[in-house]
TORTORMAR-660260 format. One record per residue (C-alpha): residue in three letters; x, z, y. Coordinates in steps of 0.25 Angstrom, whole numbers, always signed. Example, Ala and Ser with C-alpha at 12.3 -4.5 7.8 and 13.67 -1.06 7.14 Angstrom:
REM TORTORMAR-660260
{rec 'Ala'; {+49; +31; -18}}
{rec 'Ser'; {+55; +29; -4}}
***
This chain:
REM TORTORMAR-660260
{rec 'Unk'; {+0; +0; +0}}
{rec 'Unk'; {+4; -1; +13}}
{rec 'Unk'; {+10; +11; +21}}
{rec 'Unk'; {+1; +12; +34}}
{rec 'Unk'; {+14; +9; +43}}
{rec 'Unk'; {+16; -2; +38}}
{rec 'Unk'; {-2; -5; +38}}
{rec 'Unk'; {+0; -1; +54}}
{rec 'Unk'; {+12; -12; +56}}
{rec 'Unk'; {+4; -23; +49}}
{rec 'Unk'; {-9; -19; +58}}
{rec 'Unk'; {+1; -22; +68}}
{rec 'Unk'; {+6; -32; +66}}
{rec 'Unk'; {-6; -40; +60}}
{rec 'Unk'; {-13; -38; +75}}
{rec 'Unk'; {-3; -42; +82}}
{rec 'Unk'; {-2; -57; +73}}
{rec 'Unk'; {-17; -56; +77}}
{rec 'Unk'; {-15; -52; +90}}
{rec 'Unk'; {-6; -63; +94}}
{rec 'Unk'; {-17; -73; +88}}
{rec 'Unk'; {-29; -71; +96}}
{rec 'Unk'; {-24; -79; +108}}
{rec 'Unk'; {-25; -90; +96}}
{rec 'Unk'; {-40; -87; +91}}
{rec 'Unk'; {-48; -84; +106}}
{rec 'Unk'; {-51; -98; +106}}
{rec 'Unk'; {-56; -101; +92}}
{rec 'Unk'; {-63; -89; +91}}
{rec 'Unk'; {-70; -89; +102}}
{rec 'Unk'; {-72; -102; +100}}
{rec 'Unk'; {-79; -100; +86}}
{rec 'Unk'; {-87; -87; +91}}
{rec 'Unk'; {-95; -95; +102}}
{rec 'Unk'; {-97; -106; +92}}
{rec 'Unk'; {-103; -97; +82}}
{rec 'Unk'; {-112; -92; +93}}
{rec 'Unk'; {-114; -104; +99}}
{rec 'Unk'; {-129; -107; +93}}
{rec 'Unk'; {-132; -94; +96}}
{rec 'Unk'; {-140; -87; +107}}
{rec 'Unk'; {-129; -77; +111}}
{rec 'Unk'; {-121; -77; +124}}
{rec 'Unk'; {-106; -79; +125}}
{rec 'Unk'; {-104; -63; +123}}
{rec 'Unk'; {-106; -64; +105}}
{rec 'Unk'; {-95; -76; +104}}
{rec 'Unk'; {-88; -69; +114}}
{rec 'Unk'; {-89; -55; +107}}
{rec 'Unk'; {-87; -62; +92}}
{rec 'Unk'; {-73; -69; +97}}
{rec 'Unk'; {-68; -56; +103}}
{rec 'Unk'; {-71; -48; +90}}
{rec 'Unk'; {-65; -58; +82}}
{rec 'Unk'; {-52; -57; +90}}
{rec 'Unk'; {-48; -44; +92}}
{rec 'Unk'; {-57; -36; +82}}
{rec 'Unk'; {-46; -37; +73}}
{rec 'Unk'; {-35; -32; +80}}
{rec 'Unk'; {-42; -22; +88}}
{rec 'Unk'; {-46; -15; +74}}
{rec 'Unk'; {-31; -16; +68}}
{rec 'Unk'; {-25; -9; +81}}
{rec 'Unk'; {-36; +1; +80}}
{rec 'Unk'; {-30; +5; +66}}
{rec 'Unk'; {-16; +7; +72}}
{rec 'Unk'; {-19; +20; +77}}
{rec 'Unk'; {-26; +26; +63}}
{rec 'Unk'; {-13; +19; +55}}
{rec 'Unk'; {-3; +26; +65}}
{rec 'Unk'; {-11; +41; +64}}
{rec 'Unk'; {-10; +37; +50}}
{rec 'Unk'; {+6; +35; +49}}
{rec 'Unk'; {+7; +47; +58}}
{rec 'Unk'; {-2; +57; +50}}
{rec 'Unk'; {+9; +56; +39}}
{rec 'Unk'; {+19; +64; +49}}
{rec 'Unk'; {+11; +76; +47}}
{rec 'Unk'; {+21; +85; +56}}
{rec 'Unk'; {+15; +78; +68}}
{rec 'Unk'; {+2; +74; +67}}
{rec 'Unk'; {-3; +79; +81}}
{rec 'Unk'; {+9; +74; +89}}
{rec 'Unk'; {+8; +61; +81}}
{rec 'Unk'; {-8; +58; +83}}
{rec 'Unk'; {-5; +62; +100}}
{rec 'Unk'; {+8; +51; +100}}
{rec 'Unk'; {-2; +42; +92}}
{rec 'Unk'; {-15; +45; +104}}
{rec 'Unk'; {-5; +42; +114}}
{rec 'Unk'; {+2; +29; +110}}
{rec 'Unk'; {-14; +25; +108}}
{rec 'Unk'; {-16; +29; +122}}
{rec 'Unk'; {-5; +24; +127}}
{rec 'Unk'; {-8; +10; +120}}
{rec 'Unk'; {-22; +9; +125}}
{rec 'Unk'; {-19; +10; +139}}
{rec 'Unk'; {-8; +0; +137}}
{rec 'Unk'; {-18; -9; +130}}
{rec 'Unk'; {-28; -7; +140}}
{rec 'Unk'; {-20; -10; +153}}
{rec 'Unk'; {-10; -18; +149}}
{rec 'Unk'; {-17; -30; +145}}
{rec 'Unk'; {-26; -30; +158}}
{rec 'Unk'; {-16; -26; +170}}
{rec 'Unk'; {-5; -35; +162}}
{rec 'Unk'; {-4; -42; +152}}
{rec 'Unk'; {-16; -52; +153}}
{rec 'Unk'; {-15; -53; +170}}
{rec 'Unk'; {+2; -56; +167}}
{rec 'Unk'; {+2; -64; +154}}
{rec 'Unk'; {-11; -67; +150}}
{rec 'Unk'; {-22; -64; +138}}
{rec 'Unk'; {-14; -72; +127}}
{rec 'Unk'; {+1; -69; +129}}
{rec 'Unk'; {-6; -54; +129}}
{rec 'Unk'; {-11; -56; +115}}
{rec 'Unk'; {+2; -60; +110}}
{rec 'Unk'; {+9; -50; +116}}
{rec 'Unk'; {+1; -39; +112}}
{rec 'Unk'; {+2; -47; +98}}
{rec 'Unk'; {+16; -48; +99}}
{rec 'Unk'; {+19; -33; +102}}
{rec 'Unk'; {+10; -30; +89}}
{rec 'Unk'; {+17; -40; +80}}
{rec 'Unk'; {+30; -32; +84}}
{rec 'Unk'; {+26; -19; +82}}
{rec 'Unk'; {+21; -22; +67}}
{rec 'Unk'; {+33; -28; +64}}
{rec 'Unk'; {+42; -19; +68}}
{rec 'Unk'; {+34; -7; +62}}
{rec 'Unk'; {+32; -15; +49}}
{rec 'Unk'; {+48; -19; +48}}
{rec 'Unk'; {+44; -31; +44}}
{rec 'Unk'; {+54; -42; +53}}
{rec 'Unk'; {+49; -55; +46}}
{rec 'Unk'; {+36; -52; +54}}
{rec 'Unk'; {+44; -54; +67}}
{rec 'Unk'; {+39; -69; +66}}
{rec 'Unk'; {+25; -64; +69}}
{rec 'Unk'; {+30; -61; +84}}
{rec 'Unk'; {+28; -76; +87}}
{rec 'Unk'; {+14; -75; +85}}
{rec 'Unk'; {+12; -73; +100}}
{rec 'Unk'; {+22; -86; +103}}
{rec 'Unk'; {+12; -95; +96}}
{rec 'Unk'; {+3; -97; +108}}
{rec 'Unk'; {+17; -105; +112}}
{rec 'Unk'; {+17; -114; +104}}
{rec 'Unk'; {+11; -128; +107}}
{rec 'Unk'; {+1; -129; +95}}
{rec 'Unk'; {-4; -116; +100}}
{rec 'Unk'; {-5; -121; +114}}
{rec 'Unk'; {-20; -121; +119}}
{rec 'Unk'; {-20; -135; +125}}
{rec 'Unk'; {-27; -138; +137}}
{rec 'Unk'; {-38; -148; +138}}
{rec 'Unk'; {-37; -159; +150}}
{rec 'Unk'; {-49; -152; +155}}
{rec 'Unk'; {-42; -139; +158}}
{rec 'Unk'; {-33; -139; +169}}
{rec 'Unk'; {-29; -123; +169}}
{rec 'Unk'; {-33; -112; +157}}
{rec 'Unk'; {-26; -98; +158}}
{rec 'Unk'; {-27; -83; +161}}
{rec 'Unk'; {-27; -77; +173}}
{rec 'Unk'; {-28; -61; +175}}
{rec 'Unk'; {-44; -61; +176}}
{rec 'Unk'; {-49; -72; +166}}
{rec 'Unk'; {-46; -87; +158}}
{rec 'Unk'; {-46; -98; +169}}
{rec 'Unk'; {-48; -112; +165}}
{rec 'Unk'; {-48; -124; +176}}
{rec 'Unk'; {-54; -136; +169}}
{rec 'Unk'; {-57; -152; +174}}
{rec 'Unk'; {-70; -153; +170}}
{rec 'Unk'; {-75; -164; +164}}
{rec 'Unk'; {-86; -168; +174}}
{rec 'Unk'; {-75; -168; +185}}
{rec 'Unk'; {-68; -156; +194}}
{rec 'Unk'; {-62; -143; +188}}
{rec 'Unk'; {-67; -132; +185}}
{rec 'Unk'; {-63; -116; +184}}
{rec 'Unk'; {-68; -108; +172}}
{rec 'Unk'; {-63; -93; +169}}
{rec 'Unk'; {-65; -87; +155}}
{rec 'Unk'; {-74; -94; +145}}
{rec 'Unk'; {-78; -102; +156}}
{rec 'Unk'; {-93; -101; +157}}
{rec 'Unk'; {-93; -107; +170}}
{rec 'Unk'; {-85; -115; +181}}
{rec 'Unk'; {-76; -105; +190}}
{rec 'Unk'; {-73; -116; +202}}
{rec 'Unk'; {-75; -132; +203}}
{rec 'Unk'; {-66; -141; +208}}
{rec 'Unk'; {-66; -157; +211}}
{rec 'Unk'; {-57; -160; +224}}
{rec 'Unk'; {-68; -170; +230}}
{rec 'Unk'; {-80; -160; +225}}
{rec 'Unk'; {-84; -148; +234}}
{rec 'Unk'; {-98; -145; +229}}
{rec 'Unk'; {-101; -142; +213}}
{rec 'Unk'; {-114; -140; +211}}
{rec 'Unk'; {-114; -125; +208}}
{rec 'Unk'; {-116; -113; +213}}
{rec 'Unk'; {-102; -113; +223}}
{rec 'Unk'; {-109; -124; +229}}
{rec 'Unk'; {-117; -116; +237}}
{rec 'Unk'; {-107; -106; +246}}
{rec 'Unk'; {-107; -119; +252}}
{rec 'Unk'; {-119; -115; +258}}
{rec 'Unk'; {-117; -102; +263}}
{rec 'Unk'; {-112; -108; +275}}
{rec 'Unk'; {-125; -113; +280}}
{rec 'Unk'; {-130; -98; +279}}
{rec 'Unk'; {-121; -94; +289}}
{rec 'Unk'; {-114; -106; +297}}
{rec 'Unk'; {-106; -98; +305}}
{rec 'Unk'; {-101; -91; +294}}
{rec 'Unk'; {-85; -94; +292}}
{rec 'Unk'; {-77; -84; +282}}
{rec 'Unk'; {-83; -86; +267}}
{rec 'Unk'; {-78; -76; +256}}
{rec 'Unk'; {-79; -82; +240}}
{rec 'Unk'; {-77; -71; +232}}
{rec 'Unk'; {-73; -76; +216}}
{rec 'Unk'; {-66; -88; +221}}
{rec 'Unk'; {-62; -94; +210}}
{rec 'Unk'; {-57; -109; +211}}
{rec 'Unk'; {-63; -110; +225}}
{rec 'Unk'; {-75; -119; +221}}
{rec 'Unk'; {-82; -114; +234}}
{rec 'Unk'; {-70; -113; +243}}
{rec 'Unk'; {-66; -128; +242}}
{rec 'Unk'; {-82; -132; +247}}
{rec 'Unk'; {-84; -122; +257}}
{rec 'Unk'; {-71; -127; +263}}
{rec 'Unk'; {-75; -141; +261}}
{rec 'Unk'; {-88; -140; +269}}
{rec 'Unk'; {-84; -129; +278}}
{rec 'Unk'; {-69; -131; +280}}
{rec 'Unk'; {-73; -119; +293}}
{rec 'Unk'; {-74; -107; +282}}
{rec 'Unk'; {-63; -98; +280}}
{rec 'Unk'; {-63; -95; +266}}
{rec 'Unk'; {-59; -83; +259}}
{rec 'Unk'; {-58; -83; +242}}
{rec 'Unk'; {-58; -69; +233}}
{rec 'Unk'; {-51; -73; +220}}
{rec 'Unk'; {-46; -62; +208}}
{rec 'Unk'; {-40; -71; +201}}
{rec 'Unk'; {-25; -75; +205}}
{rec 'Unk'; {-26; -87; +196}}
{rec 'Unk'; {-38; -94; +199}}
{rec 'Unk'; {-35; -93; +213}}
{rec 'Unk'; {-22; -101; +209}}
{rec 'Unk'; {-30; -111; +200}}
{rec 'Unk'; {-41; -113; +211}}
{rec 'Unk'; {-29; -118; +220}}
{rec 'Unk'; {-22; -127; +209}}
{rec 'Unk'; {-36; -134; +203}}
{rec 'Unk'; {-48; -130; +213}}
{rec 'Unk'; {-41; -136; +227}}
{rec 'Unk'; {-43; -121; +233}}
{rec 'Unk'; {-27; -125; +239}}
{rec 'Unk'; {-35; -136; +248}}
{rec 'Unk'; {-47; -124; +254}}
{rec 'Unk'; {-42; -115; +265}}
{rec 'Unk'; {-46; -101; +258}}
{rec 'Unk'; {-40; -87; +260}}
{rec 'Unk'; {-40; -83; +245}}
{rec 'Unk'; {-38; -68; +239}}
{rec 'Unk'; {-34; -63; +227}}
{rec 'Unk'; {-43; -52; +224}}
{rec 'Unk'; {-55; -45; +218}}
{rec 'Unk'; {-68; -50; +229}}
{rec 'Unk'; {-72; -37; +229}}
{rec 'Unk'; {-58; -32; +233}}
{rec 'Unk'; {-56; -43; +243}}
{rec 'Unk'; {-71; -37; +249}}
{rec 'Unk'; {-67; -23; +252}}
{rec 'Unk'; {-53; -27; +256}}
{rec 'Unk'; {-58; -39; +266}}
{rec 'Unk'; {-61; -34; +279}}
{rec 'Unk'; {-66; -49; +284}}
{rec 'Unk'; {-80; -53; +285}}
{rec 'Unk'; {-84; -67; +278}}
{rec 'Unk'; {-97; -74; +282}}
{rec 'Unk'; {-98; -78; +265}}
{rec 'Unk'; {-96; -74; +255}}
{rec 'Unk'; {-96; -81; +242}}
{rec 'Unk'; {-95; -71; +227}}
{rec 'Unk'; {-91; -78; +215}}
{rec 'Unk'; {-87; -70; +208}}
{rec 'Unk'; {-87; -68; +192}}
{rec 'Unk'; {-81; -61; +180}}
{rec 'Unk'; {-78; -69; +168}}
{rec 'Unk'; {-87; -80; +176}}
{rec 'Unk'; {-100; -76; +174}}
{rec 'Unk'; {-103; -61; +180}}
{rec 'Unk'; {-100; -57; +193}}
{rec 'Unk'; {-91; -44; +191}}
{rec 'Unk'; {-98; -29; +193}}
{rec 'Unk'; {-90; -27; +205}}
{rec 'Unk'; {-95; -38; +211}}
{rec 'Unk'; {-110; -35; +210}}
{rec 'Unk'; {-110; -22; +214}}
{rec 'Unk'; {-118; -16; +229}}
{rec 'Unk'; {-102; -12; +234}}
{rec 'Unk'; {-98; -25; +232}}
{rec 'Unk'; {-111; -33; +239}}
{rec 'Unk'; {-108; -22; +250}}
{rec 'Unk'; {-94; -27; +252}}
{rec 'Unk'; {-98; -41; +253}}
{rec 'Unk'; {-108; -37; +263}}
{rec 'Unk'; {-97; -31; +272}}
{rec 'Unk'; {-89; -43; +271}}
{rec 'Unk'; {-100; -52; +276}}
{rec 'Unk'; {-103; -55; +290}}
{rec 'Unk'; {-118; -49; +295}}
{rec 'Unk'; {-121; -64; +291}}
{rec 'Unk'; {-113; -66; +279}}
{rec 'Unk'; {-118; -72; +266}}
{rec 'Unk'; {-113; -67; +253}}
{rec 'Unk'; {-116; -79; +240}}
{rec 'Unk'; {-114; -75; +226}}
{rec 'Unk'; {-115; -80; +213}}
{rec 'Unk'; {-121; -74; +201}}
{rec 'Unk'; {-123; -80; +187}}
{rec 'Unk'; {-136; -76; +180}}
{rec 'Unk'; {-142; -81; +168}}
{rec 'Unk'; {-156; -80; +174}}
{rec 'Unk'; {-164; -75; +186}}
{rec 'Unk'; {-169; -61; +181}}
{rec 'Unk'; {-154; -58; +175}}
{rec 'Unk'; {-153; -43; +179}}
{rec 'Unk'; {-137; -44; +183}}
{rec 'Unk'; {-142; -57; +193}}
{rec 'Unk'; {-154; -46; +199}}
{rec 'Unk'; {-141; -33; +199}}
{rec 'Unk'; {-133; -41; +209}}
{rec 'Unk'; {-145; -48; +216}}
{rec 'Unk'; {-151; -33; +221}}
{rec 'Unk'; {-137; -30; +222}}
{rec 'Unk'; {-134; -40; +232}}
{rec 'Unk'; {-147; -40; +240}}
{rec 'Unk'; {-145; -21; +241}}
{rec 'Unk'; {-134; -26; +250}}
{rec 'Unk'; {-137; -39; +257}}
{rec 'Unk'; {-151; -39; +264}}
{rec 'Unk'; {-153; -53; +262}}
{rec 'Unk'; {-151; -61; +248}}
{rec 'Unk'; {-153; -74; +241}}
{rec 'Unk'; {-150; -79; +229}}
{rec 'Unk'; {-148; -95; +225}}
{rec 'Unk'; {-151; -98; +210}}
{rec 'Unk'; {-141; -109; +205}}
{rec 'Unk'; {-141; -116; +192}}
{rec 'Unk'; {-137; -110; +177}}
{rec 'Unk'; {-138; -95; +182}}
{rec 'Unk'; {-131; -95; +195}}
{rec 'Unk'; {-135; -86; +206}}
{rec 'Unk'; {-130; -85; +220}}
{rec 'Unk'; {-135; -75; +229}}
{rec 'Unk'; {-134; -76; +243}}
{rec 'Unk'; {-133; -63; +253}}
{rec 'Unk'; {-130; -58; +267}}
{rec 'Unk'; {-132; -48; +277}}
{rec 'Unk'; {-142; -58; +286}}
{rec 'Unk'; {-152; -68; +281}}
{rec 'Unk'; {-149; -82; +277}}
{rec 'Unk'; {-156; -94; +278}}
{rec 'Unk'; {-156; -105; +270}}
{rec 'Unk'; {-158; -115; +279}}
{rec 'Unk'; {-153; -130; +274}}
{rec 'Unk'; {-145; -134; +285}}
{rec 'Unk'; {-146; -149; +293}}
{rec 'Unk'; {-141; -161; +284}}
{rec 'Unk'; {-130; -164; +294}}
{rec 'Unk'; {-125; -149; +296}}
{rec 'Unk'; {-118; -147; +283}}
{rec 'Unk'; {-112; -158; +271}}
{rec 'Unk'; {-122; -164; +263}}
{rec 'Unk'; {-119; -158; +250}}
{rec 'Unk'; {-121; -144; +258}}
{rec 'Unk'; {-133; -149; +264}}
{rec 'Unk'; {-139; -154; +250}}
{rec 'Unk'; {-135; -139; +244}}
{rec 'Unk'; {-142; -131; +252}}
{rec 'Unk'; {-154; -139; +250}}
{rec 'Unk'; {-154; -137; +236}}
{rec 'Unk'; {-148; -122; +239}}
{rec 'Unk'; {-154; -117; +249}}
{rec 'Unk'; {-171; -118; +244}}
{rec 'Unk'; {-166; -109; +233}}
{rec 'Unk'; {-162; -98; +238}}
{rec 'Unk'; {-170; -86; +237}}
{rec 'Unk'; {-169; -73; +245}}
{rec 'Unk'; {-171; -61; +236}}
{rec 'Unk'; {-175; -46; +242}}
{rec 'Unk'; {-168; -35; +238}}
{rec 'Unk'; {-173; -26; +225}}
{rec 'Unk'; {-171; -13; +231}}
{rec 'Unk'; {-176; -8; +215}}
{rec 'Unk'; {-163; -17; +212}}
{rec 'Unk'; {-152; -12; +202}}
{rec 'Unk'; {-139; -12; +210}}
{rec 'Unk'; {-125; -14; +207}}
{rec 'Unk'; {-114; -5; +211}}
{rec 'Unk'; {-100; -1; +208}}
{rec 'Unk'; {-104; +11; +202}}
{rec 'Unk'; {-116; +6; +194}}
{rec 'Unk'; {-118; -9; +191}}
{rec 'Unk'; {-125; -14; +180}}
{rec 'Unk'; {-118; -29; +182}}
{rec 'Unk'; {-108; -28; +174}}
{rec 'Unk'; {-118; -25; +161}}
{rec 'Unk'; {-127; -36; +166}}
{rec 'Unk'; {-115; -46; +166}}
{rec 'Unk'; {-113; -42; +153}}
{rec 'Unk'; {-128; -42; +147}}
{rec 'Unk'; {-127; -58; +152}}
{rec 'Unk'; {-116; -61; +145}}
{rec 'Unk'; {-123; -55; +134}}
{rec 'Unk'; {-137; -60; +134}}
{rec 'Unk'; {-134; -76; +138}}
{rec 'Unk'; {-131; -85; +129}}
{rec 'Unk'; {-125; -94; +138}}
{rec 'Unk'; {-117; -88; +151}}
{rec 'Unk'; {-113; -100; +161}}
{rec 'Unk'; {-113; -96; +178}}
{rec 'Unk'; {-113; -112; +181}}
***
C-alpha cells in the first residue's frame, strides 16, 4: 500500500499536471456545456455553472484533502500533536490569504488569468516532485511551457483584430462581417463600441446622446461616464465640434485600444482613468450632461452605481439645467431591477423620463428643470439629427416618482440580487 506521504505528494502532483491543463480545456468545455444546454429553456447561468464544475471541482477537492493527509502524517509524531496541529492551522491560514490576495492585486492584473494557471501548476508539480523524490518526474514541469508552442497556439480569426486580458475583464476587438469593428468584453453578449471611420451614427442606443444637446443648446461640458471605445464621443464631436468632452474609463487598456482601433486619437477628449463614481466626488467641475454607460460583465449596471449616494452626486455635478442619460438593459417592462433604479433615480431628480429602445434597452432621462422634447426646425441641426429626434422624441415618456418605491442605497441595495436573479431566469441575455 502506499504510505500517506507518498499518497499526499502524488495528490500534489497530480493537480498540478491538471492544473497547468485547464488553460487548454476552457474553451472546449465550455463549448460542449452550452451545446448540451442549447435546446434547453435555461439561461446562460446552467452551462456557465456546468463548465466551472467540471473545471475546478477536481482540483478543489484534491487540495481539500492536503490538510487531513498532512494532520495524518503528523498524528504519527505523538510527542507533539498540539504544537504540530497550531503549525498546521497557521500554514492554512497563511495559504488562504496568499491564495486570496494574490491572485487578485497581482497575479491576473500583471501576468494574466492563464500564465497564473501555470504558475500555480508549476509550483505544484514542484513540490510533488520534490516531496516524492521521484526526479524522472521533473519533465512534468514543462507542462506549463505547452501553451508556447505553436500547435497549441490559439490562432486568430481574420475577423478578430485584438483578444487578451486586461486587469477587469477579456477584450476582444473584431471586424464584423456587415462592415465596422466592434468591441466586446467577456462572452461577448453585446457590442462595447462601434467604429467605421465614415460612420458616426449606429443605429443603437449611443445614438441618442446625440440629442441631449437639443434639451439644452447652450449646454457645453458633456461628461460619459463607461467610455469604453468612444462610440458617442466621436459623433458628439462630429455634429458638435463646440462641446468639451470629458471620458470616465476604468480600464487602462481599453482606453489604449479605443485610441488604436475606434479613432478616439482624431476627438478632442479629456480622458480619466478612474472609477466614475470616484472621478464624481473628486470632480469639482459642473457638466451641463452627462452620459452613464456604464456595466459590469456587459450587461448590469454595478450596485454602486445605482445607488441614492450616487444619483445625488451626479445631481451636484450638474448644472441647475443639466440632463443626466442613462442606459439600463431590462429584459421586460415590469423587471423589478428596471423599477429599483427608476424610483431611485426619479427620489433625487424632480423631473424623469424614460426612452424604451429596441431588444430590452432602456434609457432614462433626468435633470433638475423640465425638458421639452421639442423637434427642432429642419434646418437647425443635421439631417440624421433632425430625423432622430422625430423618431425619439414622440417616445418618451415622463414618469412621476413612486414615493412607496423600493430604493437603492450604499447601505442596503437590492441590485446586485436582482442582477443576479436576471441572469438566472432569462434564457437569452443580450443588452443590444
Amino acid at each position: 500500500l502506499i504510505s500517506p506521504n507518498q499518497l499526499l505528494y502524488w495528490l500534489v502532483l497530480l493537480t498540478g499536471v491538471y492544473v497547468s491543463i485547464i488553460p487548454l480545456m476552457i474553451k472546449p468545455v465550455l463549448s460542449l456545456s452550452f451545446k448540451i444546454f442549447s435546446d434547453q429553456e435555461l439561461s446562460i447561468f446552467f452551462p456557465s455553472l456546468l463548465a466551472i464544475f467540471v473545471l475546478f471541482a477536481l482540483p478543489i477537492f484534491a487540495l481539500g484533502m492536503v490538510s487531513p493527509l498532512a494532520a495524518r502524517i503528523g498524528i504519527e509524531k505523538m510527542d507533539r500533536v498540539g504544537g504540530m496541529i497550531g503549525d498546521l492551522y497557521a500554514f492554512s491560514t497563511i495559504g488562504s490569504l496568499v491564495g486570496t490576495f494574490l491572485p487578485v492585486l497581482v497575479l491576473v492584473p500583471f501576468i494574466g488569468s492563464k500564465l497564473s494557471f501555470y504558475l500555480f501548476g508549476f509550483l505544484l508539480i514542484l513540490l510533488g516532485v520534490l516531496g516524492l523524490r521521484r526526479w524522472y518526474l521533473l519533465f512534468l514541469l514543462l507542462l506549463p511551457l505547452l501553451p508556447n508552442f505553436p500547435w497549441f497556439q490559439e490562432t486568430l480569426s481574420k475577423s478578430v483584430l485584438y483578444r487578451g486580458e486586461s486587469s477587469y475583464q477579456y477584450v476582444q476587438v473584431k471586424e464584423l462581417s456587415q462592415g465596422g469593428r466592434a468591441l466586446f468584453f467577456n462572452e461577448g453578449l453585446g457590442i462595447q463600441s462601434f467604429y467605421s471611420p465614415k460612420q458616426y451614427l449606429t443605429g443603437l442606443y449611443w445614438d441618442v446622446a446625440n440629442l441631449l444637446p437639443l434639451l439644452y443648446p447652450e449646454g457645453k461640458n458633456f461628461l460619459i461616464l463607461g467610455l469604453a471605445g468612444g462610440t458617442s464621443a466621436r459623433s458628439l464631436h462630429h455634429f458638435y465640434p463646440h462641446l468639451k468632452l470629458t471620458g470616465v474609463e476604468i480600464d487602462p487598456e481599453v482606453i489604449r485600444l479605443s485610441r488604436d482601433y475606434f479613432g478616439l486619437d482624431q476627438v478632442p477628449i479629456k480622458i480619466v482613468n478612474t472609477d466614475g463614481r470616484v472621478f464624481l466626488n473628486n470632480s469639482t467641475e459642473k457638466y451641463d450632461f452627462m452620459m452613464v454607460d456604464v456595466f459590469r460583465d456587459g450587461i448590469y449596471v454595478p450596485f454602486h452605481m445605482t445607488t441614492q449616494e450616487f444619483f445625488t452626486s451626479v445631481k451636484d455635478s450638474l448644472t441647475p439645467k443639466g440632463v443626466l442619460m442613462m442606459n439600463v438593459f431590462s429584459p421586460k417592462r415590469e423587471d423589478p431591477l428596471l423599477k429599483l433604479i427608476q424610483d431611485t433615480v426619479s427620489s433625487v431628480f424632480p423631473h424623469f423620463y424614460t426612452l424604451r429602445m429596441s431588444r430590452g434597452t432602456y434609457l432614462f432621462l433626468a435633470s433638475s428643470s423640465p425638458l421639452a422634447f421639442e423637434i427642432p426646425e429642419s434646418d437647425q441641426y443635421p439631417e440624421s439629427i433632425y430625423q432622430m429626434a422625430q423618431q425619439a422624441f414622440p417616445k418618451v415618456k415622463k414618469v412621476k416618482a413612486d414615493k412607496q418605491g423600493s430604493l437603492s442605497k450604499d447601505d442596503y441595495s437590492l441590485a446586485e440580487l436582482l442582477s443576479a436573479k436576471l441572469l438566472f431566469l432569462e434564457k437569452k441575455v443580450n443588452a443590444f
